[in-house]
Residue frames as a rotation matrix with the C-alpha (Angstrom) as fourth column:
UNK 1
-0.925 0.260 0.276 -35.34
0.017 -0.700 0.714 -24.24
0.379 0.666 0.643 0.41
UNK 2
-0.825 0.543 0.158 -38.53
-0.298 -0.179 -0.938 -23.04
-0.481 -0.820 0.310 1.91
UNK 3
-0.466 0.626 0.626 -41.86
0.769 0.636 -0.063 -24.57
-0.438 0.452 -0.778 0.45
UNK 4
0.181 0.960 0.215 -42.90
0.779 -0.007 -0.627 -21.10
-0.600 0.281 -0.749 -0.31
UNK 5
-0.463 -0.537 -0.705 -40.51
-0.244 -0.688 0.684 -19.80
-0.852 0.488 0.188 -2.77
UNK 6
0.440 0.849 0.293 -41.49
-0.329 0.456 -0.827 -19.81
-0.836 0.267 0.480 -5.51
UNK 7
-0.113 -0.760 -0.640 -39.71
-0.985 0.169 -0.027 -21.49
0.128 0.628 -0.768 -9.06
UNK 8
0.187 0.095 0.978 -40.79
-0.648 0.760 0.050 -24.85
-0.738 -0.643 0.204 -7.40
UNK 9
0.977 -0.047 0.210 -40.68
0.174 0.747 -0.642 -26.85
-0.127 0.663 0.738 -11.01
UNK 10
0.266 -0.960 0.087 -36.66
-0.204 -0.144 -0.968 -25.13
0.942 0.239 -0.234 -11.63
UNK 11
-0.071 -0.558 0.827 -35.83
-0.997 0.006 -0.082 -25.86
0.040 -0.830 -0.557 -7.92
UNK 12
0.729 0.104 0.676 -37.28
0.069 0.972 -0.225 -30.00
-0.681 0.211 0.702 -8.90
UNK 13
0.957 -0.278 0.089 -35.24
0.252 0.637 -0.728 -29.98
0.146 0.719 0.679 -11.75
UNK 14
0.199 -0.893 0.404 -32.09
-0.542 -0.444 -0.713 -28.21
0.816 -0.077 -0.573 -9.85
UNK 15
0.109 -0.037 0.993 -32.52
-0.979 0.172 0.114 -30.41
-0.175 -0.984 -0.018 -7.29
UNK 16
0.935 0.226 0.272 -32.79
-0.091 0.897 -0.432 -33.57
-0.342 0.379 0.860 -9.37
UNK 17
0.825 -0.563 -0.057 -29.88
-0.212 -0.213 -0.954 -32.60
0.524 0.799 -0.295 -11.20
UNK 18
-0.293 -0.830 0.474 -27.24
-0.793 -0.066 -0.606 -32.40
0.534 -0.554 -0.639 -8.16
UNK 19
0.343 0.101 0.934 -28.67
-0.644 0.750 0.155 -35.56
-0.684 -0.654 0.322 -6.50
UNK 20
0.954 0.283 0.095 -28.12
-0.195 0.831 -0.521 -37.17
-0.227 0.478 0.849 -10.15
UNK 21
0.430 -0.903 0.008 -24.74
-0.467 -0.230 -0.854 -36.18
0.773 0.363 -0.520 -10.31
UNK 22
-0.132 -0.212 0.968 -23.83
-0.984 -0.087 -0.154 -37.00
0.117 -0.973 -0.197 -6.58
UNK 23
-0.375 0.075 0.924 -25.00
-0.393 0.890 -0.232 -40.54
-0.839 -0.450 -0.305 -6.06
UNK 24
-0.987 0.105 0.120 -26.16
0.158 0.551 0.819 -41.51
0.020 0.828 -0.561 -9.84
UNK 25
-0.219 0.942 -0.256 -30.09
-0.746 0.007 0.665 -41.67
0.628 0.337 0.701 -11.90
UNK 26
-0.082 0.431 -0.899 -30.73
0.068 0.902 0.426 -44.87
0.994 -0.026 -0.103 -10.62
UNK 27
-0.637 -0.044 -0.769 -30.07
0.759 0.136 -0.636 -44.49
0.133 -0.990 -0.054 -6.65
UNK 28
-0.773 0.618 0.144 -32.23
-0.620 -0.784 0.038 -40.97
0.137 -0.059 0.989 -6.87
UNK 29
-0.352 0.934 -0.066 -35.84
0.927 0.338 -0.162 -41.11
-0.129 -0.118 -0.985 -5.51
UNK 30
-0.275 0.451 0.849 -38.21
0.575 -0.631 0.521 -38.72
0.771 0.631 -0.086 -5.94
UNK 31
0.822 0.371 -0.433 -38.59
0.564 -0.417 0.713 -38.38
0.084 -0.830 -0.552 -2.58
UNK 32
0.290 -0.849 -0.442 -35.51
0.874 0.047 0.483 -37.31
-0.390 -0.526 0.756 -2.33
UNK 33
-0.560 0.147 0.815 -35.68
0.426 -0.793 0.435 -34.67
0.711 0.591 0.382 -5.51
UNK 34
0.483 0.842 0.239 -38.68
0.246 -0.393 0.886 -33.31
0.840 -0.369 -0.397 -3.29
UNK 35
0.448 -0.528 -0.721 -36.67
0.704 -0.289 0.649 -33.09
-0.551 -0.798 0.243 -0.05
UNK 36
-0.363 -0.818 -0.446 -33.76
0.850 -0.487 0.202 -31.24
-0.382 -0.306 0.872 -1.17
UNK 37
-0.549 0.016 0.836 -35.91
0.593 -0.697 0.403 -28.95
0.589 0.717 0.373 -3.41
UNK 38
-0.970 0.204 -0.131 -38.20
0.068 -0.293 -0.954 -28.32
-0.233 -0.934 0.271 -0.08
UNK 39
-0.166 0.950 -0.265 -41.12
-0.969 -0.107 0.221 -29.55
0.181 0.294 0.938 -1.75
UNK 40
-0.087 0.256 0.963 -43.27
-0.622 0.740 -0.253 -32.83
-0.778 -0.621 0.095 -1.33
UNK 41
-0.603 0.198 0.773 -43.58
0.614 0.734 0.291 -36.11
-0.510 0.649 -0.564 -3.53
UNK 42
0.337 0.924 0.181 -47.35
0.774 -0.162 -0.612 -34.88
-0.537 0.346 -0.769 -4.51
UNK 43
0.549 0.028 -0.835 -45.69
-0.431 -0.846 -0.312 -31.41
-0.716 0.532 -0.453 -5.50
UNK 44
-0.454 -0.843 -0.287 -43.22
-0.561 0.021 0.827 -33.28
-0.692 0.537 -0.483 -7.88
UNK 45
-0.667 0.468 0.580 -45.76
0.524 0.848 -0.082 -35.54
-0.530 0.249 -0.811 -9.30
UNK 46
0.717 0.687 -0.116 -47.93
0.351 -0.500 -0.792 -32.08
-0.602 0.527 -0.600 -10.35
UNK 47
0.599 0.178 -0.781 -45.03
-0.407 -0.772 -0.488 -31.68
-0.690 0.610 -0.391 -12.86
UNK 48
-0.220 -0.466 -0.857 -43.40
-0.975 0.097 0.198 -34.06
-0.009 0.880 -0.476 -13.52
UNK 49
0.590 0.695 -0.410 -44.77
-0.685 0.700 0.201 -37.62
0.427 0.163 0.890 -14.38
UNK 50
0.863 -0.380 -0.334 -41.25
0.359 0.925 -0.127 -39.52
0.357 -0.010 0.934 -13.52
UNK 51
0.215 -0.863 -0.456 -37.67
-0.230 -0.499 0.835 -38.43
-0.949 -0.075 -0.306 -12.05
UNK 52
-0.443 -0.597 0.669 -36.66
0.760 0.146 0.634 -38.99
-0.476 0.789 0.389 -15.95
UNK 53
0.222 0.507 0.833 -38.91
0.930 -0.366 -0.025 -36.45
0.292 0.780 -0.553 -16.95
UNK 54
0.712 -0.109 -0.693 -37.35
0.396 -0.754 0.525 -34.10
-0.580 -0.648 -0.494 -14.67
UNK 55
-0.409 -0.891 -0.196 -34.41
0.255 -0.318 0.913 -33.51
-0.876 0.324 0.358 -16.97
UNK 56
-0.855 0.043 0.517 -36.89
0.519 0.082 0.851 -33.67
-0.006 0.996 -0.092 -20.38
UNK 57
-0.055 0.981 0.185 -39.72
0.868 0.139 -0.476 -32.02
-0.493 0.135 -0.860 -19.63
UNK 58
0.454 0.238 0.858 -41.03
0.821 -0.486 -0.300 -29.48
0.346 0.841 -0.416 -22.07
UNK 59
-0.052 -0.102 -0.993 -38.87
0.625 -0.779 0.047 -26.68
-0.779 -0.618 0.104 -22.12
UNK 60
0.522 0.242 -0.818 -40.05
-0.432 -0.752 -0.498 -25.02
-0.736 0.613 -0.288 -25.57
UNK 61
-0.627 -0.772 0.105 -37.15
-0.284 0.352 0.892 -26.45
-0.725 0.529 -0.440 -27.78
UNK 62
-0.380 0.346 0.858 -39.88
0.782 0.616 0.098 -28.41
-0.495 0.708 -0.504 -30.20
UNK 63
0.559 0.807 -0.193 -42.56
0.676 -0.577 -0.458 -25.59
-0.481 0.125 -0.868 -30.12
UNK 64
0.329 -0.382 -0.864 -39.74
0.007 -0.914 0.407 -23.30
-0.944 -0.140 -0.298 -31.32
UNK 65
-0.510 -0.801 0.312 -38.12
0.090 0.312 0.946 -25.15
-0.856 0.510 -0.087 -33.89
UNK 66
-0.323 0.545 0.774 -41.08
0.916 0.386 0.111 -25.43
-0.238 0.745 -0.624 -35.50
UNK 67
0.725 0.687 0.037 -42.54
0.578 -0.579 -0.576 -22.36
-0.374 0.439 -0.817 -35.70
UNK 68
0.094 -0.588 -0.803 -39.07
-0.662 -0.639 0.391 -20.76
-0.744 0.495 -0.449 -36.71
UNK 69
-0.715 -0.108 0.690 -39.68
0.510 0.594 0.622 -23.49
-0.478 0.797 -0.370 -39.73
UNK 70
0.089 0.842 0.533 -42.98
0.991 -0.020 -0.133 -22.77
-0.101 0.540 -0.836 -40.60
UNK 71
0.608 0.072 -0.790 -41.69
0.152 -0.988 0.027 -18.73
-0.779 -0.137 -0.612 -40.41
UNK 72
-0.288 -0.943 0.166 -38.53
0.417 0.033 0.908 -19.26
-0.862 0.331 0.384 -42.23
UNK 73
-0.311 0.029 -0.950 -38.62
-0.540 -0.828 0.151 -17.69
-0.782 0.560 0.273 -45.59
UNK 74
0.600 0.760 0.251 -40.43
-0.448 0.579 -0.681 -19.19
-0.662 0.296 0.688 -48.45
UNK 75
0.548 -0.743 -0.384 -36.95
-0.737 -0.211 -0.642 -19.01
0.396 0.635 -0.663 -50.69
UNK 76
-0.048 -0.584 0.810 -35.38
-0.817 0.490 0.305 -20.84
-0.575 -0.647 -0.501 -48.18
UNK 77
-0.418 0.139 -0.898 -34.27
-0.314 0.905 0.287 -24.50
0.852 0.402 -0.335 -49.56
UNK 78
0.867 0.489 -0.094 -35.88
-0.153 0.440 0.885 -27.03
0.474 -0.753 0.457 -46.34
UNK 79
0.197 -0.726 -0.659 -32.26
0.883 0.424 -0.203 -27.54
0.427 -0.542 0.724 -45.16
UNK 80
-0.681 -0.243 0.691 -31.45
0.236 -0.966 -0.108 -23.84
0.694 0.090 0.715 -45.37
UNK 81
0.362 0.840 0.404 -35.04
-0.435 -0.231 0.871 -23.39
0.825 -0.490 0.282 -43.09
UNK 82
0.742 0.145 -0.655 -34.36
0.386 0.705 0.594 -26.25
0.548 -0.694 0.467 -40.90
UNK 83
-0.290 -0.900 -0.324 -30.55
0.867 -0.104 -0.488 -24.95
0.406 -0.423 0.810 -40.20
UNK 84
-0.323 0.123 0.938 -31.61
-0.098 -0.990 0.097 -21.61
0.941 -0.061 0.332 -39.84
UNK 85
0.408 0.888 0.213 -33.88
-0.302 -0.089 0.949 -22.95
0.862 -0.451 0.232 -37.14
UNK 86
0.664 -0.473 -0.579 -31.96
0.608 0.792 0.050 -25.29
0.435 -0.385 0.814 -35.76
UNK 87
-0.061 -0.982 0.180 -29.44
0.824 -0.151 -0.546 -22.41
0.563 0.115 0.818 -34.87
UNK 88
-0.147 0.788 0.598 -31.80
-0.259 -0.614 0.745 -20.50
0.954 -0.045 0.295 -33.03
UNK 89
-0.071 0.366 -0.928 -32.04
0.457 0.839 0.296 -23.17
0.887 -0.403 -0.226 -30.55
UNK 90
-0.432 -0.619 -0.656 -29.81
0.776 0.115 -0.620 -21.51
0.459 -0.777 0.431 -28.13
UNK 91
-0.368 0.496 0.787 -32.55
-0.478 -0.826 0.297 -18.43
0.797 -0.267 0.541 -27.66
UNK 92
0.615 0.779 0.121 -34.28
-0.553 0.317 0.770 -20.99
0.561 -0.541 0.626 -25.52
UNK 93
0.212 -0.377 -0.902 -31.66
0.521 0.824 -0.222 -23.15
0.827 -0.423 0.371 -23.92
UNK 94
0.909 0.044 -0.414 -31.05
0.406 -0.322 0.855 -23.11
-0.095 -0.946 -0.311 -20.33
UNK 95
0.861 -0.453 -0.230 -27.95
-0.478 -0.565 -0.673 -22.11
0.175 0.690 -0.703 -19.57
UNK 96
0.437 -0.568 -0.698 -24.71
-0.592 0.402 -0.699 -23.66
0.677 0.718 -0.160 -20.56
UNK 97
-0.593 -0.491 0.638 -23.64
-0.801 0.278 -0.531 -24.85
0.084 -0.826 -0.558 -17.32
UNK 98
-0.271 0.547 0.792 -26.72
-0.666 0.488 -0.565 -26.76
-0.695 -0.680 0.232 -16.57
UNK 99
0.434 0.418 -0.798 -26.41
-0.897 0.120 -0.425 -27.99
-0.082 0.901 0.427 -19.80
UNK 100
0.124 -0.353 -0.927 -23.44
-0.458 0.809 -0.369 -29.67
0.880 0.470 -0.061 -19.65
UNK 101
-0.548 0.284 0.787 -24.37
-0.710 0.340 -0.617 -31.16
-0.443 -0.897 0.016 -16.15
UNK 102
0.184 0.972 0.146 -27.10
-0.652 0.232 -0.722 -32.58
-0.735 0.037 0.677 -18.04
UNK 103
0.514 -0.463 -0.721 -25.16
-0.795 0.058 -0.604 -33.90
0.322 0.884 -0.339 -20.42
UNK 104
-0.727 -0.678 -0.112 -22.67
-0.433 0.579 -0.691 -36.18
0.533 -0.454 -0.714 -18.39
UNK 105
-0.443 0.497 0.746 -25.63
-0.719 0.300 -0.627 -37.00
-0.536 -0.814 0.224 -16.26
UNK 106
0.622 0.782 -0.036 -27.73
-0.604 0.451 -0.657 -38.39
-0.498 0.430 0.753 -19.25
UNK 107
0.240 -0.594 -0.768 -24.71
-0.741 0.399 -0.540 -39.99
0.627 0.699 -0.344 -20.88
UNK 108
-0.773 -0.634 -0.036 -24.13
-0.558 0.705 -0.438 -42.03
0.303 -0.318 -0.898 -17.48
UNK 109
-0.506 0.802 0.316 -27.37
-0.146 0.282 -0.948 -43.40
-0.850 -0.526 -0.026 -17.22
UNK 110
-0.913 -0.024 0.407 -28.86
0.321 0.571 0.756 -46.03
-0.250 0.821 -0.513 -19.96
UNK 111
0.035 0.972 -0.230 -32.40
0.904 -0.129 -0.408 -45.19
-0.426 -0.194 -0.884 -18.94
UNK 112
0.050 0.144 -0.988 -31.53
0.084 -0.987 -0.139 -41.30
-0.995 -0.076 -0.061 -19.53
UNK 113
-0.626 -0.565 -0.538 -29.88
-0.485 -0.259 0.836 -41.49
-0.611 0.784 -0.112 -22.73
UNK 114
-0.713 0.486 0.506 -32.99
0.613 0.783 0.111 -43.66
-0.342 0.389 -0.856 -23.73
UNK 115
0.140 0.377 -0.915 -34.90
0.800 -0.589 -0.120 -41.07
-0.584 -0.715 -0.384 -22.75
UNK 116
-0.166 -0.631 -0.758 -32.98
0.036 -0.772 0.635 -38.52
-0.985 0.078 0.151 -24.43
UNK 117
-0.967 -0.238 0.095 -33.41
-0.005 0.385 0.923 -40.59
-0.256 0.891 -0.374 -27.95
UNK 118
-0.386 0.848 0.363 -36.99
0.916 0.398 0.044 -40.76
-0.107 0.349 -0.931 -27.80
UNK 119
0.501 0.593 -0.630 -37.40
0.478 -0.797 -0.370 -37.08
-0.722 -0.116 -0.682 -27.04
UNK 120
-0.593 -0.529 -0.608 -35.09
-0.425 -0.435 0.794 -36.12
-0.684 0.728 0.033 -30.10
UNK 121
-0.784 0.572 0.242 -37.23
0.598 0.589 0.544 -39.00
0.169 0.571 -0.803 -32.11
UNK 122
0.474 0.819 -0.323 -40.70
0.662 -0.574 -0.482 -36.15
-0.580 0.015 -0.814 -31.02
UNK 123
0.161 -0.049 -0.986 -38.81
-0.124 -0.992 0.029 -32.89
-0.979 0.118 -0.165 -31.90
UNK 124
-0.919 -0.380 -0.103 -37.63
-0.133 0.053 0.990 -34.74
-0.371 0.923 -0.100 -35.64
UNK 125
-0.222 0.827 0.516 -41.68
0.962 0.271 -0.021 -35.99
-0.157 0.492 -0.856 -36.37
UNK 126
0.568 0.724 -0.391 -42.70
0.586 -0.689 -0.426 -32.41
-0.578 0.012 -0.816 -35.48
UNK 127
-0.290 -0.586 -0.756 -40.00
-0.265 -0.710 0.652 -30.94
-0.920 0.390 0.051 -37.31
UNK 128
-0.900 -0.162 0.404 -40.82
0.306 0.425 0.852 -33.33
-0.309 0.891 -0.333 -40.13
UNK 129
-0.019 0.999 0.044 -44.27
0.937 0.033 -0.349 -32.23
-0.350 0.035 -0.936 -40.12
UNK 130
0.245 -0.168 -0.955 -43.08
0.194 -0.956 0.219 -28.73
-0.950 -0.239 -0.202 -40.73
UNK 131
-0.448 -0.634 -0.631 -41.65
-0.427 -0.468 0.773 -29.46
-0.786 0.616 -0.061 -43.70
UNK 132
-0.476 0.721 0.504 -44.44
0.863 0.271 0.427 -31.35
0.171 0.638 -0.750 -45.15
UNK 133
0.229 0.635 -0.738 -46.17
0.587 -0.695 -0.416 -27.92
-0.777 -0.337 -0.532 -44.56
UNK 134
0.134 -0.225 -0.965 -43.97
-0.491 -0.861 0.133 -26.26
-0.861 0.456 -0.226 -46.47
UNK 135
0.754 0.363 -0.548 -44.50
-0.619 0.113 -0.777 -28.70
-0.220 0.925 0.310 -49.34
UNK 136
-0.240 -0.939 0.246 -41.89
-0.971 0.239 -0.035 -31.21
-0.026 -0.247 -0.969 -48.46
UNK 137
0.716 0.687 -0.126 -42.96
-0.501 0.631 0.593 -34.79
0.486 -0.362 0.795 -49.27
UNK 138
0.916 0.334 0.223 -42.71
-0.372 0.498 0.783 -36.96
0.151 -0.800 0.581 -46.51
UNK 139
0.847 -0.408 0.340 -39.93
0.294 0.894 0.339 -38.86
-0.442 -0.187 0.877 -47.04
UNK 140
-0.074 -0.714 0.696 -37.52
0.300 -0.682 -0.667 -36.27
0.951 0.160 0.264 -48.57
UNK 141
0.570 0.269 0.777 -38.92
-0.557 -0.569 0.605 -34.62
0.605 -0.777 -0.175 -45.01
UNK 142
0.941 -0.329 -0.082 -37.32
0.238 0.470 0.850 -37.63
-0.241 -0.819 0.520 -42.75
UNK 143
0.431 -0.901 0.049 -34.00
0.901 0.426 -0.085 -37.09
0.055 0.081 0.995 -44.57
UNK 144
-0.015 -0.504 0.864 -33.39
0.131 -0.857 -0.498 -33.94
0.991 0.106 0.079 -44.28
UNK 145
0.636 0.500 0.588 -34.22
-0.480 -0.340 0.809 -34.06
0.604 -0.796 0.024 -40.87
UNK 146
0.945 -0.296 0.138 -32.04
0.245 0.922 0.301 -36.78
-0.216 -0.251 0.944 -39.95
UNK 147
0.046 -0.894 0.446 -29.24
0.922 -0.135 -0.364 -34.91
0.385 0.428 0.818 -41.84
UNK 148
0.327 0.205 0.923 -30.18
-0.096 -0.964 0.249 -31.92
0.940 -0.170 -0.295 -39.92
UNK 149
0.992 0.119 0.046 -30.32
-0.083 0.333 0.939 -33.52
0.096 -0.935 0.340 -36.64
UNK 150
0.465 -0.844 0.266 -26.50
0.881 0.412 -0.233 -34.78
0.087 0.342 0.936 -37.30
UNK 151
0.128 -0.484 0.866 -25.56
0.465 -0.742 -0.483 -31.27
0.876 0.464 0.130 -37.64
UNK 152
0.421 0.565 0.709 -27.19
-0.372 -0.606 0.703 -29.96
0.827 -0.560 -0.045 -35.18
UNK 153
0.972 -0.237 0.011 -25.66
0.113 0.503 0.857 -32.36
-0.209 -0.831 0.515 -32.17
UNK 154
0.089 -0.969 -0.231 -22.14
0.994 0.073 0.076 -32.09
-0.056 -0.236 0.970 -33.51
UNK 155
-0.027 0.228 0.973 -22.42
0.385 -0.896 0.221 -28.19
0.923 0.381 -0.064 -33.80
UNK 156
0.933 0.358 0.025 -24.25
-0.023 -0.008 1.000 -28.39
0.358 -0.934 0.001 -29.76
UNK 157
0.874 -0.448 -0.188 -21.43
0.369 0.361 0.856 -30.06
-0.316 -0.818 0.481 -28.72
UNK 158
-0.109 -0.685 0.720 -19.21
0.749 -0.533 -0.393 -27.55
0.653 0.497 0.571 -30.20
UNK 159
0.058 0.648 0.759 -21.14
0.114 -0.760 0.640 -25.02
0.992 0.050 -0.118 -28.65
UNK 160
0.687 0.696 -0.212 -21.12
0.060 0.235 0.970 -26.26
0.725 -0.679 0.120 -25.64
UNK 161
0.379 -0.925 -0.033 -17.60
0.915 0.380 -0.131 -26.69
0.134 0.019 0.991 -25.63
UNK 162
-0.807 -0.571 0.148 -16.75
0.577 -0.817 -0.005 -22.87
0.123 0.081 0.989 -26.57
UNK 163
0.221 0.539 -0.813 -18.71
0.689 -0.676 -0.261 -20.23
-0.690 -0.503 -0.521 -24.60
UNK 164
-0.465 -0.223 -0.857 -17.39
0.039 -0.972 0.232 -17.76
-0.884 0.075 0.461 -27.07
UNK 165
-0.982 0.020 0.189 -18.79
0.188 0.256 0.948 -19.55
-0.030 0.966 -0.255 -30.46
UNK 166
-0.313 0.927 -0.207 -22.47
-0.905 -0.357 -0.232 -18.54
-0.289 0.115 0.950 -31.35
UNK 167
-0.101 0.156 0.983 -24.49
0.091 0.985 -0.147 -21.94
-0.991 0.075 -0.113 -32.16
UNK 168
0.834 0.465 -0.297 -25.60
-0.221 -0.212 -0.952 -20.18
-0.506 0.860 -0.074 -35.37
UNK 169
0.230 -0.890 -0.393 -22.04
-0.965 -0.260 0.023 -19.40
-0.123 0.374 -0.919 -36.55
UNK 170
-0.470 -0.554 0.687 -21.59
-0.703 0.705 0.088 -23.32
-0.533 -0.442 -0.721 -35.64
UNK 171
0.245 0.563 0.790 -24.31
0.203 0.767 -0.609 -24.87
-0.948 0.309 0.074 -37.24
UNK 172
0.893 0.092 -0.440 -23.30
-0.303 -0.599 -0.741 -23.01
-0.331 0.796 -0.507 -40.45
UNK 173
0.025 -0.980 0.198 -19.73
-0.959 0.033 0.283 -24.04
-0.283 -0.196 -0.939 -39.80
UNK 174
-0.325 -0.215 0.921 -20.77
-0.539 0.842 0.006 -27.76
-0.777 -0.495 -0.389 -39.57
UNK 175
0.455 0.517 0.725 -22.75
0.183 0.742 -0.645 -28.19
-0.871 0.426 0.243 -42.12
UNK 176
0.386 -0.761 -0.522 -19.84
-0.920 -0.278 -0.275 -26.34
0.064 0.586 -0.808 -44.56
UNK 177
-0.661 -0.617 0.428 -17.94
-0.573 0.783 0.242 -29.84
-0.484 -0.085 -0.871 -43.28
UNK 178
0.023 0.304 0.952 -20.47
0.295 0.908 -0.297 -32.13
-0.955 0.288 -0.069 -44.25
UNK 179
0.878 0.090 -0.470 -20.59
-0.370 -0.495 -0.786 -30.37
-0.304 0.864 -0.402 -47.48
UNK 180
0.011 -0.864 -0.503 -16.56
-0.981 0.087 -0.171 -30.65
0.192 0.495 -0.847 -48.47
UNK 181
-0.394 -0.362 0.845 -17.16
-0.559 0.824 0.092 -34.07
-0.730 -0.436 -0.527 -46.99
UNK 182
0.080 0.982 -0.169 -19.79
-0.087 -0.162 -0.983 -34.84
-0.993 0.094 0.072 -49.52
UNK 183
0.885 -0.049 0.462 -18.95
0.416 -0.359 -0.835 -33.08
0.207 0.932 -0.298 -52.43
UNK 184
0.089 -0.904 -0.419 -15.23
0.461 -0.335 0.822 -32.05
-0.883 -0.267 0.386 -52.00
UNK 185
0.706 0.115 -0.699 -13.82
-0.332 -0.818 -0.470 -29.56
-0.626 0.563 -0.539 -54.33
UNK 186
0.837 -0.314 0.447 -12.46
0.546 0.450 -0.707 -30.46
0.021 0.836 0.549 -57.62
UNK 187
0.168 -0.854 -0.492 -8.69
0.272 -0.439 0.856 -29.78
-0.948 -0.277 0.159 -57.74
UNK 188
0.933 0.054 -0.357 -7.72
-0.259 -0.589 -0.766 -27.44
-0.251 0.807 -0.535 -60.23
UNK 189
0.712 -0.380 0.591 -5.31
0.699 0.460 -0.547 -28.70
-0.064 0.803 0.593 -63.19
UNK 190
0.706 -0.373 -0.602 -2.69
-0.207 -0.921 0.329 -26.19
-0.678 -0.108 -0.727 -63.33
């Protein structure tokens, strides 16, 4: 790839991606991310701090969630907001391929999946902060989040799974299960 195309941070993080697949996280250098992307160390270093940050770095996902909380309707219950949001996601996600690349990559690789946990552990504070906005206290805020979050990943990986399913349609779907799981319906006497 020539040094002056331009896309240079998506050609680091397409280039990271197929070297992590190919020979593993751990054997990757950065030089190497920089070679195949036809850029130098120094350019990978002006975006991303680490070759782990090459898969996590900001790609809007937090900044969204939240403000489709803090938009969400005032009626809304906070789960009802959060899901709502939470189902939204996919306006911003790359796309599904490079997803589930990313996926299998970060699952073989302790460091990634660390990685992976701490940046889900940012998007729940700021999410949780949202809902103390909307008059949520604190600690009702972590649990709903936490029970949100739950949804939300088995829903993804629904999603991810079936190109034809909408995430909304899924997240709506999922949390119906935890619901009968929950609170099952009372059989009726007959």
């Amino acid at each position: 790839m020539p040094r002056w195309e331009s896309d240079a941070q998506g050609r680091l993080k397409r280039a990271a991606l197929e070297l992590f697949e190919t020979q593993g996280f751990e054997r990757t250098s950065v030089a190497q991310i920089a070679r195949t992307a036809g850029l130098t160390e120094r350019s990978f270093y002006r975006y991303f701090p680490d070759k782990r940050e090459v898969l996590f770095a900001d790609d809007g996902l937090q900044a969204h969630l939240v403000a489709q909380v803090e938009a969400a309707d005032p009626g809304l219950t906070p789960i009802e907001a959060l899901l709502a949001a939470l189902g939204t996601a996919d306006e911003i996600f790359r796309p599904r391929e490079f997803l589930l690349r990313r996926v299998r990559v970060i699952a073989a690789s302790p460091a990634l999946a660390e990685r992976d946990l701490i940046k889900l552990a940012d998007i729940a504070d700021a999410l949780a902060r949202a809902l103390e906005h909307r008059g949520v206290e604190p600690g009702k805020a972590r649990f709903i989040i936490d029970v949100a979050i739950a949804i939300s990943r088995r829903a993804t990986s629904r999603w991810l799974a079936d190109p034809e399913a909408t995430l909304s349609d899924l997240v709506a779907q999922t949390a119906a299960e935890l619901r009968e799981v929950v609170a099952p319906p009372t059989p009726t006497v007959g």
